[in-house]
N, CA and C atoms of all chains as a GROMACS GRO file, in nm:
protein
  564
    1UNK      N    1  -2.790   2.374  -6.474
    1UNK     CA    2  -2.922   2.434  -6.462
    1UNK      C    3  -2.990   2.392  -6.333
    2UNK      N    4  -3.050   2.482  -6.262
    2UNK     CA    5  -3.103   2.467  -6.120
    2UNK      C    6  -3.277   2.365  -6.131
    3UNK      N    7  -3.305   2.318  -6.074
    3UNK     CA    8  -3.424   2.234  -6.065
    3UNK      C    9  -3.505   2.325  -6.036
    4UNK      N   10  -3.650   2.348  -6.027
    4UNK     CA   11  -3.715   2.470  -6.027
    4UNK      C   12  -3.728   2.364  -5.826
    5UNK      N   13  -3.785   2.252  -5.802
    5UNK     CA   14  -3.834   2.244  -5.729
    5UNK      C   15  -3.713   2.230  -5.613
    6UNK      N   16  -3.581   2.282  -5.570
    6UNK     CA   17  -3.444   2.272  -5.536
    6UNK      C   18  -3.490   2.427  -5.455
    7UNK      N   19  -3.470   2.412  -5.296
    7UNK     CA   20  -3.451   2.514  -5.208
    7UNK      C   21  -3.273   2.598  -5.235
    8UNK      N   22  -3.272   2.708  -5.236
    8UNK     CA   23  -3.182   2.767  -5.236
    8UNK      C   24  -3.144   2.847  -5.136
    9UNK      N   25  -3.092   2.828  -5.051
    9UNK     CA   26  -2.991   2.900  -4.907
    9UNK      C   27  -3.054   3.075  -4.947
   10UNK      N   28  -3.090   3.114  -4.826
   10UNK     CA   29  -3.111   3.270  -4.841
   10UNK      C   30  -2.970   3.325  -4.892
   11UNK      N   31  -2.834   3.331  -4.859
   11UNK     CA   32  -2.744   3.369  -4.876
   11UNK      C   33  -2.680   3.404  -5.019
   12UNK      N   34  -2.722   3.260  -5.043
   12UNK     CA   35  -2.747   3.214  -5.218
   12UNK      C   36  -2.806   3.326  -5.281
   13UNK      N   37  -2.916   3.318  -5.262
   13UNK     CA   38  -3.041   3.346  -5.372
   13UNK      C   39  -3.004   3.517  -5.377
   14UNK      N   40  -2.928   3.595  -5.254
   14UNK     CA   41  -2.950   3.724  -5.230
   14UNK      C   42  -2.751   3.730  -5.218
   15UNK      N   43  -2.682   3.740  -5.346
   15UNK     CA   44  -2.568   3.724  -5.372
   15UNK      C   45  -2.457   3.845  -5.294
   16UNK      N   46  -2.560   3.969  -5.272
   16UNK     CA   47  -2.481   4.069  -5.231
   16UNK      C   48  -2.500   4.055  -5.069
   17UNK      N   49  -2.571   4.015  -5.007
   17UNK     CA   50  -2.562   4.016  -4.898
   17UNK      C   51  -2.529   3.903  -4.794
   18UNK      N   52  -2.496   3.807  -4.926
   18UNK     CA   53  -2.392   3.667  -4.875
   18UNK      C   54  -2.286   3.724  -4.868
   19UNK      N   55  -2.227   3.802  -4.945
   19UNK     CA   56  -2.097   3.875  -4.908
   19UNK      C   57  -2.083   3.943  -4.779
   20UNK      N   58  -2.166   4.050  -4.753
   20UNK     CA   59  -2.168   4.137  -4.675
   20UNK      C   60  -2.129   4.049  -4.539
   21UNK      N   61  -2.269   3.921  -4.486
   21UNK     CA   62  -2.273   3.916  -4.411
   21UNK      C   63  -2.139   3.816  -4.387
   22UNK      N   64  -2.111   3.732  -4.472
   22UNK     CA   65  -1.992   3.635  -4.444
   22UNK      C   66  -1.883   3.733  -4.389
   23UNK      N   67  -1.848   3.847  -4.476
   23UNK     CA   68  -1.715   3.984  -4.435
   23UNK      C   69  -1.788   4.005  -4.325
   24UNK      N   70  -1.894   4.073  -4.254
   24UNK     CA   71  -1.932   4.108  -4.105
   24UNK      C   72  -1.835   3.998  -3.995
   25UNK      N   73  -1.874   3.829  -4.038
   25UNK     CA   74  -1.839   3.726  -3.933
   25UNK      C   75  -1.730   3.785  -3.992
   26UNK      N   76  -1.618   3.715  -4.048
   26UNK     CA   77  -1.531   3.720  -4.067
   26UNK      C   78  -1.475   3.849  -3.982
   27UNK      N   79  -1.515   3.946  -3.967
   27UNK     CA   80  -1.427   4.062  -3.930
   27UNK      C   81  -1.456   4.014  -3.760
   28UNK      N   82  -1.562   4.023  -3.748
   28UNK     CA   83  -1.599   3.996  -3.609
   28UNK      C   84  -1.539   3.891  -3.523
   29UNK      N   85  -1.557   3.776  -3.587
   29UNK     CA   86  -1.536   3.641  -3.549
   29UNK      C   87  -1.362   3.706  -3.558
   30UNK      N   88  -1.286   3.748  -3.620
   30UNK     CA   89  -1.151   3.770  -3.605
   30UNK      C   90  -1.095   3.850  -3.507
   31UNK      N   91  -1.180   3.985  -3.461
   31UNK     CA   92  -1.154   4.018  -3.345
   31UNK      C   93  -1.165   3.904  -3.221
   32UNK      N   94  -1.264   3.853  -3.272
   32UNK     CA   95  -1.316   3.813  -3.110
   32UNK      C   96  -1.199   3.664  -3.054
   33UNK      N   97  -1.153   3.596  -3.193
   33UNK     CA   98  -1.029   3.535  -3.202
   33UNK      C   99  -0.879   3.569  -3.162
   34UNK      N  100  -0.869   3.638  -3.201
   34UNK     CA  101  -0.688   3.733  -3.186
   34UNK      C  102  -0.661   3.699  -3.035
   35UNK      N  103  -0.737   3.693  -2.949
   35UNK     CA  104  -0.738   3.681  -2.763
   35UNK      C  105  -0.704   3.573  -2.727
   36UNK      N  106  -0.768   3.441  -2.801
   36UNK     CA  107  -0.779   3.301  -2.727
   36UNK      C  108  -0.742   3.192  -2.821
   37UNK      N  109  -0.621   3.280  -2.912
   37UNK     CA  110  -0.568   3.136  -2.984
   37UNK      C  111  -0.487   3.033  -2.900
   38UNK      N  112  -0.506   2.914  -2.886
   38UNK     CA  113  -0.434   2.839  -2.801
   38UNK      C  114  -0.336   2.777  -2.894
   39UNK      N  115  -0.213   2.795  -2.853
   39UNK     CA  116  -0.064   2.722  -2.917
   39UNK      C  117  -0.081   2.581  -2.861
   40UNK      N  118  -0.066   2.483  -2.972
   40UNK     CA  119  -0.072   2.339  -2.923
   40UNK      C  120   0.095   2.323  -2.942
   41UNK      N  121   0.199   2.295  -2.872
   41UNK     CA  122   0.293   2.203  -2.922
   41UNK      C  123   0.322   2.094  -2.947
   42UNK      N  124   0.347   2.050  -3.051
   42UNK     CA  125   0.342   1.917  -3.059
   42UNK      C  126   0.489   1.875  -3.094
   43UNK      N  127   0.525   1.760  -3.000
   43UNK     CA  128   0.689   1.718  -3.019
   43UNK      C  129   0.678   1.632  -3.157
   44UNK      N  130   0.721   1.676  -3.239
   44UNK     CA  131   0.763   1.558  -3.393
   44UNK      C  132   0.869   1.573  -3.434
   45UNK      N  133   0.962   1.588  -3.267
   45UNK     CA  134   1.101   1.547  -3.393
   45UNK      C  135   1.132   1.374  -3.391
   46UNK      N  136   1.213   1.331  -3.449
   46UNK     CA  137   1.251   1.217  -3.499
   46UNK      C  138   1.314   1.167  -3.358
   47UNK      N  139   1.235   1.018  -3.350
   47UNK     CA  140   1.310   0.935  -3.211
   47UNK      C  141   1.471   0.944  -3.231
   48UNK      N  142   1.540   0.972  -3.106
   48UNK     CA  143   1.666   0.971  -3.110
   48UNK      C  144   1.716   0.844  -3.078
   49UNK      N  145   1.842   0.763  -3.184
   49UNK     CA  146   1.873   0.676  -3.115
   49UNK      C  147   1.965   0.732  -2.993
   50UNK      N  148   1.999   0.613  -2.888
   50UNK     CA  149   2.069   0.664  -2.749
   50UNK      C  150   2.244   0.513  -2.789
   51UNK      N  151   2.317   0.577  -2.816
   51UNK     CA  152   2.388   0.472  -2.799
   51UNK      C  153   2.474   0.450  -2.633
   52UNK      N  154   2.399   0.356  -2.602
   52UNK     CA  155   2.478   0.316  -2.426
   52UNK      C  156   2.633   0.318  -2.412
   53UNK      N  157   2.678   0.291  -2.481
   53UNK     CA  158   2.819   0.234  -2.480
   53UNK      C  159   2.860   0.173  -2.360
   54UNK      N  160   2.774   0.081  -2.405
   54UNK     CA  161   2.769  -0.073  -2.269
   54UNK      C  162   2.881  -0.144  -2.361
   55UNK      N  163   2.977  -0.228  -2.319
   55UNK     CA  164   3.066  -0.337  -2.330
   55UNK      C  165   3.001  -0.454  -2.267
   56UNK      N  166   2.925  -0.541  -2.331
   56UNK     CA  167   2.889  -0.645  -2.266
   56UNK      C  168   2.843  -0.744  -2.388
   57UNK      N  169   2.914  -0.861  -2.343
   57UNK     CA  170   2.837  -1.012  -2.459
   57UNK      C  171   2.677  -1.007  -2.474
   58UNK      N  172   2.639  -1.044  -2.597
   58UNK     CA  173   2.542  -1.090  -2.632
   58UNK      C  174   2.466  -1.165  -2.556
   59UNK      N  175   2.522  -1.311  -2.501
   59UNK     CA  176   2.475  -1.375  -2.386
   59UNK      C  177   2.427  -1.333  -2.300
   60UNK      N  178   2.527  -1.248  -2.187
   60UNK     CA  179   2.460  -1.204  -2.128
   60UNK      C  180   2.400  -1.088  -2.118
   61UNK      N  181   2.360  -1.042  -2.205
   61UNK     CA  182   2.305  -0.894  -2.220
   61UNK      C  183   2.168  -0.939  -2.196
   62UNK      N  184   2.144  -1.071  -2.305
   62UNK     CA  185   2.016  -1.118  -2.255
   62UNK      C  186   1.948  -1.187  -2.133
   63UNK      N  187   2.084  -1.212  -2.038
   63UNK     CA  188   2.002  -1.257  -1.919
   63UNK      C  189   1.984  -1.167  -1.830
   64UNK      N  190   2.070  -1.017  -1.862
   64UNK     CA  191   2.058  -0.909  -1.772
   64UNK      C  192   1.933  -0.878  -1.780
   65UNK      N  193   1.887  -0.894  -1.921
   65UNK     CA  194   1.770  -0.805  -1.983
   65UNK      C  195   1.678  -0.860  -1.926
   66UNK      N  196   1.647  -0.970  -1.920
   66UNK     CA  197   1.556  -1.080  -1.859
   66UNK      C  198   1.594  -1.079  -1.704
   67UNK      N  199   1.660  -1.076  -1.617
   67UNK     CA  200   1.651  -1.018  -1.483
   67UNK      C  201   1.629  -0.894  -1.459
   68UNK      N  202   1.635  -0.783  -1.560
   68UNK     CA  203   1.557  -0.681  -1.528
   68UNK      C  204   1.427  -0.637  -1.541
   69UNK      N  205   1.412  -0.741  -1.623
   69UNK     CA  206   1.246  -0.720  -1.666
   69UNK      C  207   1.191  -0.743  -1.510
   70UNK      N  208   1.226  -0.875  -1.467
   70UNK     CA  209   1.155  -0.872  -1.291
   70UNK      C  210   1.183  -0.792  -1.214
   71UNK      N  211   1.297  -0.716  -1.242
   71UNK     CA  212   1.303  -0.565  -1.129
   71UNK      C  213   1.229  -0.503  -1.126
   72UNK      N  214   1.175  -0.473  -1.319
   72UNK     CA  215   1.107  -0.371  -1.348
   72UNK      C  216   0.993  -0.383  -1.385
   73UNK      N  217   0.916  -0.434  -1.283
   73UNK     CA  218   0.801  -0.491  -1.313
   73UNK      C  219   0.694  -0.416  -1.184
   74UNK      N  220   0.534  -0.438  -1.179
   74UNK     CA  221   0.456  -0.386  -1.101
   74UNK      C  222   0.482  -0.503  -0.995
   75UNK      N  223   0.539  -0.649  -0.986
   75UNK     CA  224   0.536  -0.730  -0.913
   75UNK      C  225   0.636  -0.676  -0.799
   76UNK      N  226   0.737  -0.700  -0.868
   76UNK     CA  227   0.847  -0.666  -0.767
   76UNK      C  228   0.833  -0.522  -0.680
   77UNK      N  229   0.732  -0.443  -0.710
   77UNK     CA  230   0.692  -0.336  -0.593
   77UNK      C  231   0.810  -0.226  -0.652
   78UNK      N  232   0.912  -0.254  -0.716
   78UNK     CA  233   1.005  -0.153  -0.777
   78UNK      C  234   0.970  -0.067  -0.897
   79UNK      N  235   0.895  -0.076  -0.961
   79UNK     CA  236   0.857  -0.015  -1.052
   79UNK      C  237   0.713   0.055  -1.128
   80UNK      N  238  -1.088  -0.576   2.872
   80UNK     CA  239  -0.955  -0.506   2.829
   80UNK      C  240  -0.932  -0.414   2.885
   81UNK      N  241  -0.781  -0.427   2.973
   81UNK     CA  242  -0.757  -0.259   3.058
   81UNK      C  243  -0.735  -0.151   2.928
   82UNK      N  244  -0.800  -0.019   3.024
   82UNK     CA  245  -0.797   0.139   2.974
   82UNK      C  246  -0.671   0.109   2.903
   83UNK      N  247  -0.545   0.086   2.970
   83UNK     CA  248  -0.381   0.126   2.886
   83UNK      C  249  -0.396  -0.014   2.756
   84UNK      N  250  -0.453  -0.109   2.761
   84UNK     CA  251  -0.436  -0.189   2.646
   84UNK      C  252  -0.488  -0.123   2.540
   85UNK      N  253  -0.654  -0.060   2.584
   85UNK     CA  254  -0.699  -0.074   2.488
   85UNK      C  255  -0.618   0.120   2.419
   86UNK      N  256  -0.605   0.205   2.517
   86UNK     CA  257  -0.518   0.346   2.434
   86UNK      C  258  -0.381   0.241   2.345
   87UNK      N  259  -0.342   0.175   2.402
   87UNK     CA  260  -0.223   0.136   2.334
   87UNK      C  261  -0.250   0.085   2.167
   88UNK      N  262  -0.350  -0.024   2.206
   88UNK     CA  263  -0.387  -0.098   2.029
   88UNK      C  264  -0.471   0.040   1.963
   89UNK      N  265  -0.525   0.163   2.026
   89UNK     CA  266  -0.549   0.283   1.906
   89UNK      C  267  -0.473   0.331   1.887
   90UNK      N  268  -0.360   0.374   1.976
   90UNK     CA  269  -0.221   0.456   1.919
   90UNK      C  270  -0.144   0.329   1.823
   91UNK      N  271  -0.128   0.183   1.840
   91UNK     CA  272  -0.119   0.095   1.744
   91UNK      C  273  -0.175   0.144   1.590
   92UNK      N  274  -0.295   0.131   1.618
   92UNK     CA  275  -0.389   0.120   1.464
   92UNK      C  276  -0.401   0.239   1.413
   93UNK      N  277  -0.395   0.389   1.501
   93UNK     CA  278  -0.333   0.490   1.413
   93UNK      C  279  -0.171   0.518   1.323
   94UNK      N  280  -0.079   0.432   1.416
   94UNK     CA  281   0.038   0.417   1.315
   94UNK      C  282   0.053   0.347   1.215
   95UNK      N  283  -0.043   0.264   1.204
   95UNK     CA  284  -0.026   0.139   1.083
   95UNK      C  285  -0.109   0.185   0.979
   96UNK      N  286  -0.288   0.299   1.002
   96UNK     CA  287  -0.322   0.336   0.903
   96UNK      C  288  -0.244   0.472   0.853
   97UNK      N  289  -0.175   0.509   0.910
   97UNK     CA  290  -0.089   0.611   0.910
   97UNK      C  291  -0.027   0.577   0.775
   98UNK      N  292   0.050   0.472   0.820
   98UNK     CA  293   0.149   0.421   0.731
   98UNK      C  294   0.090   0.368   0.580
   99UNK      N  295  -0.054   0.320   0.637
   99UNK     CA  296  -0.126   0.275   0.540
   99UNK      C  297  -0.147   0.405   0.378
  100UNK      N  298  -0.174   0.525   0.463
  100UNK     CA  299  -0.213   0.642   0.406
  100UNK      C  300  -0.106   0.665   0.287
  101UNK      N  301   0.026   0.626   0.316
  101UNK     CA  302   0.123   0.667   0.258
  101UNK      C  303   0.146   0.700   0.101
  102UNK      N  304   0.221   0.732   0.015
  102UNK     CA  305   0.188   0.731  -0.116
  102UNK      C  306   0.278   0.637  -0.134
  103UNK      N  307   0.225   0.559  -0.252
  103UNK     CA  308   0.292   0.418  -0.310
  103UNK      C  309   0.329   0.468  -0.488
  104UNK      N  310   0.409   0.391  -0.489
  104UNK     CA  311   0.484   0.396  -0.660
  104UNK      C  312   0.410   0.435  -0.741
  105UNK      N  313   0.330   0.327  -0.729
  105UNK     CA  314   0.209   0.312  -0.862
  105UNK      C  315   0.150   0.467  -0.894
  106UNK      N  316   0.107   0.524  -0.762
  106UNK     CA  317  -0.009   0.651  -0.709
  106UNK      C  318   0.108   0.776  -0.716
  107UNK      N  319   0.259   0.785  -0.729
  107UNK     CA  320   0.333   0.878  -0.733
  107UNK      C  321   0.350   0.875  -0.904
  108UNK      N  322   0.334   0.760  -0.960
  108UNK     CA  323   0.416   0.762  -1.114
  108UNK      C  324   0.247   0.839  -1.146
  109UNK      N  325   0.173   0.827  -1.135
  109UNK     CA  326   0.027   0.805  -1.198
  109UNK      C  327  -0.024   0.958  -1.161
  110UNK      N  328   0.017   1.060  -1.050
  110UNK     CA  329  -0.006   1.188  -1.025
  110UNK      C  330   0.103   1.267  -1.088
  111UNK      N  331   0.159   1.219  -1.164
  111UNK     CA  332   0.309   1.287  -1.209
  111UNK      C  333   0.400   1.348  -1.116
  112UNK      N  334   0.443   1.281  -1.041
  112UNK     CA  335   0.508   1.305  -0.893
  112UNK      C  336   0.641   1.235  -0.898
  113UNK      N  337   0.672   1.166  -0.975
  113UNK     CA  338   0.826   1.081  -1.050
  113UNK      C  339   0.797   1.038  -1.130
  114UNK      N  340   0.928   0.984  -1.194
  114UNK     CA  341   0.928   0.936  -1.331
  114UNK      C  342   1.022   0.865  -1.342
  115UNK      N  343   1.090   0.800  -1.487
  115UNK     CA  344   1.195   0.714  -1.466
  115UNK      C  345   1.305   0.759  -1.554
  116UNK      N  346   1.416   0.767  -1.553
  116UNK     CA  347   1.539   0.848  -1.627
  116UNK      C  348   1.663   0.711  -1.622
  117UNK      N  349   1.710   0.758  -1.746
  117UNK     CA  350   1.792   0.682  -1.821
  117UNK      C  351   1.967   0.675  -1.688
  118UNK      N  352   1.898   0.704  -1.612
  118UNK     CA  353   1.993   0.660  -1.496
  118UNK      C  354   1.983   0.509  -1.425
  119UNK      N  355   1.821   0.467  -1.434
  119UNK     CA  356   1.835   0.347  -1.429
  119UNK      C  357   1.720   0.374  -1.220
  120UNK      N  358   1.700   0.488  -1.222
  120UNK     CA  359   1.622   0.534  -1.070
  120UNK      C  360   1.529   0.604  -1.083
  121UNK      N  361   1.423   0.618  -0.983
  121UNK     CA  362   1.356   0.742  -1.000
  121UNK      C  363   1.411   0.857  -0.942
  122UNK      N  364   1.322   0.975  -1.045
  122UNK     CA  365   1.326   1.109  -1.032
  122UNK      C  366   1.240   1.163  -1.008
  123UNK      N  367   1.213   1.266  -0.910
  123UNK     CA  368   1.115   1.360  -0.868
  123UNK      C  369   1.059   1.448  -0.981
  124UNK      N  370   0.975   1.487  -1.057
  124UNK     CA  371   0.908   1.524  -1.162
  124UNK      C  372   0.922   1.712  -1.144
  125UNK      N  373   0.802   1.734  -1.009
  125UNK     CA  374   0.806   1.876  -1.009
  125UNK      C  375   0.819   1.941  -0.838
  126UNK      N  376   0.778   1.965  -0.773
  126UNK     CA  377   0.837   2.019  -0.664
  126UNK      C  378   0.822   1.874  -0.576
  127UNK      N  379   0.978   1.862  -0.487
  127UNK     CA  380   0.997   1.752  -0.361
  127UNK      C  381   0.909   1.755  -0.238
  128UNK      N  382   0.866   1.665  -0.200
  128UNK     CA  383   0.760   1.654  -0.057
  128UNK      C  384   0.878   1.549   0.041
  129UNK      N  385   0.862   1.573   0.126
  129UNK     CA  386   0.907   1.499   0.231
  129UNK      C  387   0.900   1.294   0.151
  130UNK      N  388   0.704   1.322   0.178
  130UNK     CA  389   0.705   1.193   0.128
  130UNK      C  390   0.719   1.158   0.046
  131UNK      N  391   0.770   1.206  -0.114
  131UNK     CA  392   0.815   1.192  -0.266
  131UNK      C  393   0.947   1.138  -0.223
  132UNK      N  394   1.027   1.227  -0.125
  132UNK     CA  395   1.187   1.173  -0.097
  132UNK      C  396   1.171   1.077  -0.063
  133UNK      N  397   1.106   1.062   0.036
  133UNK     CA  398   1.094   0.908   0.131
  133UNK      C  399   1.083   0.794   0.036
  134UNK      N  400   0.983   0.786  -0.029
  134UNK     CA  401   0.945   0.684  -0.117
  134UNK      C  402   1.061   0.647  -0.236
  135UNK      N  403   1.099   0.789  -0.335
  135UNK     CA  404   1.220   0.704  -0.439
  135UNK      C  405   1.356   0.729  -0.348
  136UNK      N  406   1.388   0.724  -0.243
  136UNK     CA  407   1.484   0.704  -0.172
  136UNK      C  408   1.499   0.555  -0.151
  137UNK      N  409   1.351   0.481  -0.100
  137UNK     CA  410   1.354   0.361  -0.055
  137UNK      C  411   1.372   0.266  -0.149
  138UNK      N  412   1.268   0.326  -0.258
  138UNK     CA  413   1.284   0.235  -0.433
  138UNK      C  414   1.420   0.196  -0.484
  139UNK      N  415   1.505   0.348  -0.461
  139UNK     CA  416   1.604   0.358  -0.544
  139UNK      C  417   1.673   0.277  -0.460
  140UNK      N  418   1.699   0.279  -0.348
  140UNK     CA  419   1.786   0.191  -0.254
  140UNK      C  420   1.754   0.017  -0.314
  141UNK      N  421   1.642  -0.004  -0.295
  141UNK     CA  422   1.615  -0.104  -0.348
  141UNK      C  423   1.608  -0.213  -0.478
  142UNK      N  424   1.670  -0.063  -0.531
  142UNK     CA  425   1.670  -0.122  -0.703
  142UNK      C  426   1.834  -0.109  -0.708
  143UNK      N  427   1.913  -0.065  -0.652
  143UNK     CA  428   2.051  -0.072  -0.647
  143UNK      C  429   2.053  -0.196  -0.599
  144UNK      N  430   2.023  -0.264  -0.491
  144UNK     CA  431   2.114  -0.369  -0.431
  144UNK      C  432   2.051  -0.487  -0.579
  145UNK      N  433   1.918  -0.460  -0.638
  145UNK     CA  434   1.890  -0.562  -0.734
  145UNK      C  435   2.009  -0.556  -0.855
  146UNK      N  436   2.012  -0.455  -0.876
  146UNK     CA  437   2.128  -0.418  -1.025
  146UNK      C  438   2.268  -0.424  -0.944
  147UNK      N  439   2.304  -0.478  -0.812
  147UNK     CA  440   2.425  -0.507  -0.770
  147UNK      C  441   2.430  -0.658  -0.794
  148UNK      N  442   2.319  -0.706  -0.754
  148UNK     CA  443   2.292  -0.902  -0.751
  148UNK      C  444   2.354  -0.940  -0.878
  149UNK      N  445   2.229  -0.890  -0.996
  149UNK     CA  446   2.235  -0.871  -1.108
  149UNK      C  447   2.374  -0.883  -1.191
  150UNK      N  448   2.444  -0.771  -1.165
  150UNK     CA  449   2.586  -0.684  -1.178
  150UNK      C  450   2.652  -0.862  -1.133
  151UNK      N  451   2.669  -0.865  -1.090
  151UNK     CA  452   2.770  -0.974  -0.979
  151UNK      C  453   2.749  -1.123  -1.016
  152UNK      N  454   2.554  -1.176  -1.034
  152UNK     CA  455   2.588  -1.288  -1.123
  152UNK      C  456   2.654  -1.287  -1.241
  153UNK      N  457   2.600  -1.194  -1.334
  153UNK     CA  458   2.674  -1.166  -1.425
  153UNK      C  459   2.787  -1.126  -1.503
  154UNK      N  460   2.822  -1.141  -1.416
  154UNK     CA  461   3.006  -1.084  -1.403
  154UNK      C  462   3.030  -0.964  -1.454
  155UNK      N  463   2.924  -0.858  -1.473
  155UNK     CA  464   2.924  -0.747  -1.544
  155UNK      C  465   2.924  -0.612  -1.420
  156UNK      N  466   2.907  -0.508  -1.528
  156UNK     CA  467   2.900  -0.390  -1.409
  156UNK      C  468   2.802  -0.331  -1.364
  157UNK      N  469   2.797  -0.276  -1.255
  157UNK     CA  470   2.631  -0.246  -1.245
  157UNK      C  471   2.626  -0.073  -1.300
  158UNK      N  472   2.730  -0.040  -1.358
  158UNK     CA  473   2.759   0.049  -1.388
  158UNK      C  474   2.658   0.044  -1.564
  159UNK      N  475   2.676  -0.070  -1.590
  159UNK     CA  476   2.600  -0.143  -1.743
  159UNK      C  477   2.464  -0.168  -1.739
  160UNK      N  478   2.483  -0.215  -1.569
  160UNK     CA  479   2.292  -0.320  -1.522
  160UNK      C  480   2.220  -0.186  -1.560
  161UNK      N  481   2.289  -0.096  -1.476
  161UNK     CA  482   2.194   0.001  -1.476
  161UNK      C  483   2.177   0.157  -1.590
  162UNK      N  484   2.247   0.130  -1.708
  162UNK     CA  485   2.214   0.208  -1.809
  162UNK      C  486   2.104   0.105  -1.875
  163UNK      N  487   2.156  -0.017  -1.876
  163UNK     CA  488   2.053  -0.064  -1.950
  163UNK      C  489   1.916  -0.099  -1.874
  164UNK      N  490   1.900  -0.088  -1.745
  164UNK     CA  491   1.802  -0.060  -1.654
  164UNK      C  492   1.698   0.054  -1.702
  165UNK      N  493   1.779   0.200  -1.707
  165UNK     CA  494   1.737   0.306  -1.730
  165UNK      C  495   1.634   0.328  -1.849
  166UNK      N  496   1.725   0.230  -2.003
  166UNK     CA  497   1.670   0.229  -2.145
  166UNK      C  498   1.540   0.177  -2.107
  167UNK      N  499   1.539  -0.007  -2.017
  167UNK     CA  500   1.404  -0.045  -2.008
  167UNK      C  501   1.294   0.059  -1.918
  168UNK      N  502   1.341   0.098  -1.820
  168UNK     CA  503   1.261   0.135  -1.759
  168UNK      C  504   1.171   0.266  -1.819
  169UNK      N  505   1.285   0.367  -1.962
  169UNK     CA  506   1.191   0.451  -1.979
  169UNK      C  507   1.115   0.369  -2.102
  170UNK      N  508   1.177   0.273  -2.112
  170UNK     CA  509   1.071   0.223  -2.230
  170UNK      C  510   0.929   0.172  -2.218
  171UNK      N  511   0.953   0.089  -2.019
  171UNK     CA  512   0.840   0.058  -2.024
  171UNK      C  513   0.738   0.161  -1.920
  172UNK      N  514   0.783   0.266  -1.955
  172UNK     CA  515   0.646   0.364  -1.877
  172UNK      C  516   0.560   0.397  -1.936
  173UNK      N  517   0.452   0.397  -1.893
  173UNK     CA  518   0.314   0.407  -1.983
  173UNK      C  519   0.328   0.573  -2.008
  174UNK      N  520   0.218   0.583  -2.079
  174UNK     CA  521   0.122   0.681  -2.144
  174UNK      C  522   0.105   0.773  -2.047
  175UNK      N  523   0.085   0.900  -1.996
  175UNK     CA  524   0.062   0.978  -1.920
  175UNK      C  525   0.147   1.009  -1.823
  176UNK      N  526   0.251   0.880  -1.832
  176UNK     CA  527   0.365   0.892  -1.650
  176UNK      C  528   0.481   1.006  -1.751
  177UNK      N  529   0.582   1.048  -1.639
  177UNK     CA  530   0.671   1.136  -1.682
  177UNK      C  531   0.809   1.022  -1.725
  178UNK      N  532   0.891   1.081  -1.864
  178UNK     CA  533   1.052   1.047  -1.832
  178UNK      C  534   1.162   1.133  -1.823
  179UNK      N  535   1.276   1.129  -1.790
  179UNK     CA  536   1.346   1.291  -1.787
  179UNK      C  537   1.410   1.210  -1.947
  180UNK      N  538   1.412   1.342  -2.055
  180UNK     CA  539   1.456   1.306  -2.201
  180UNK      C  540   1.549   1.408  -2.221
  181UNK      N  541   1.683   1.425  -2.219
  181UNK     CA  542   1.743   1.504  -2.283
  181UNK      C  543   1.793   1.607  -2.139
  182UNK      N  544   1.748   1.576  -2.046
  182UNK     CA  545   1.743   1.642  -1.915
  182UNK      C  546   1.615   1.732  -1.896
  183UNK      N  547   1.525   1.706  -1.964
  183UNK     CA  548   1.358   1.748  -1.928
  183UNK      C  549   1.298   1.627  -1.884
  184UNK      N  550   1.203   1.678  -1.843
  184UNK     CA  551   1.098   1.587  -1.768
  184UNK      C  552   0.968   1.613  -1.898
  185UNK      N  553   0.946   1.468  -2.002
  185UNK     CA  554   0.850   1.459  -2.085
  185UNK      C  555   0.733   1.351  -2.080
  186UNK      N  556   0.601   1.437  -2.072
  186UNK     CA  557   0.500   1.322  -2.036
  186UNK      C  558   0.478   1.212  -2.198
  187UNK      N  559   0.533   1.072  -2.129
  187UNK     CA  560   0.510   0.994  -2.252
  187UNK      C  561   0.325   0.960  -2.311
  188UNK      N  562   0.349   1.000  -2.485
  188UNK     CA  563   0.234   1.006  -2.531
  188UNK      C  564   0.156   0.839  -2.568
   0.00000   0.00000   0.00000
């Protein structure tokens, strides 16, 4: 049950011409749409693993890794 | 100061800001002008400039003789230094720079 003292939306209160006018936008607003839908792509496929097929020890994989980090760094001007 | 010293130190100080002008790594990765690919070098992103060549010509030169050092203490190959060069390097490119993925050039998000 509505509160007597509760504002009610013109649209509301006047049921046939909440229709009307919502179908007007709707038709309108859809022409005026159809022109300037912008396609977003968005990449979500699944990270690929990369297998290197490096042959190299454990040992030194990690000291390569760790001398490359200083290659590849803003210091060394290389990267 | 004689006339020829002093034309000489401006034709000087125009070649050095010259040089100064140049584009640097940082200012090529950051305009999307290269990027880094699982080759372990840079790559030119979208159309070549004289000075785009110049610059990952000199890099890349420079990052070979490192992944040769590298290669050689390690008794390994640089054939290895530098795949696994490639993995870090696209791993560590920021946000906005380019990597080539799959043989495209993709701006990392």
């Amino acid at each position: 049950m509505k509160p007597s003292n509760m504002k009610t939306p013109l649209l509301t209160s006047l049921p046939l011409t909440g229709l009307v006018v919502c179908s007007l936008g709707l038709l309108i607003g859809g022409l005026g749409l159809s022109a300037c839908t912008p396609t977003v792509k968005v990449d979500t496929r699944e990270p690929i693993t990369i297998n290197l097929n490096v042959n190299i020890k454990h040992e030194i994989l990690i000291k390569v890794d760790k001398e490359l980090d200083d290659v590849l760094s803003e210091d060394s001007g290389l990267f | 100061m004689t006339i020829l010293l002093r034309k000489g130190l401006t034709i000087a100080t125009l070649i050095f800001s010259m040089a100064a002008l140049g584009l640097t790594l940082p200012e090529a990765k950051n305009q999307g002008l290269v990027g880094e690919q699982t080759t372990g070098y840079l790559g030119i992103v979208g159309q070549p400039t004289s000075d785009i060549e110049a610059l990952i010509k000199d890099i890349n030169a420079r990052r070979h003789s490192a992944y040769e050092n590298i290669a050689k203490k390690n008794n390994t190959s640089v054939e290895d230094v530098e795949k696994l060069a490639g993995q870090k390097a696209m791993q560590k490119t920021a946000p906005g720079q380019y990597v080539k993925s799959d043989g495209r050039w993709v701006k990392v998000q």
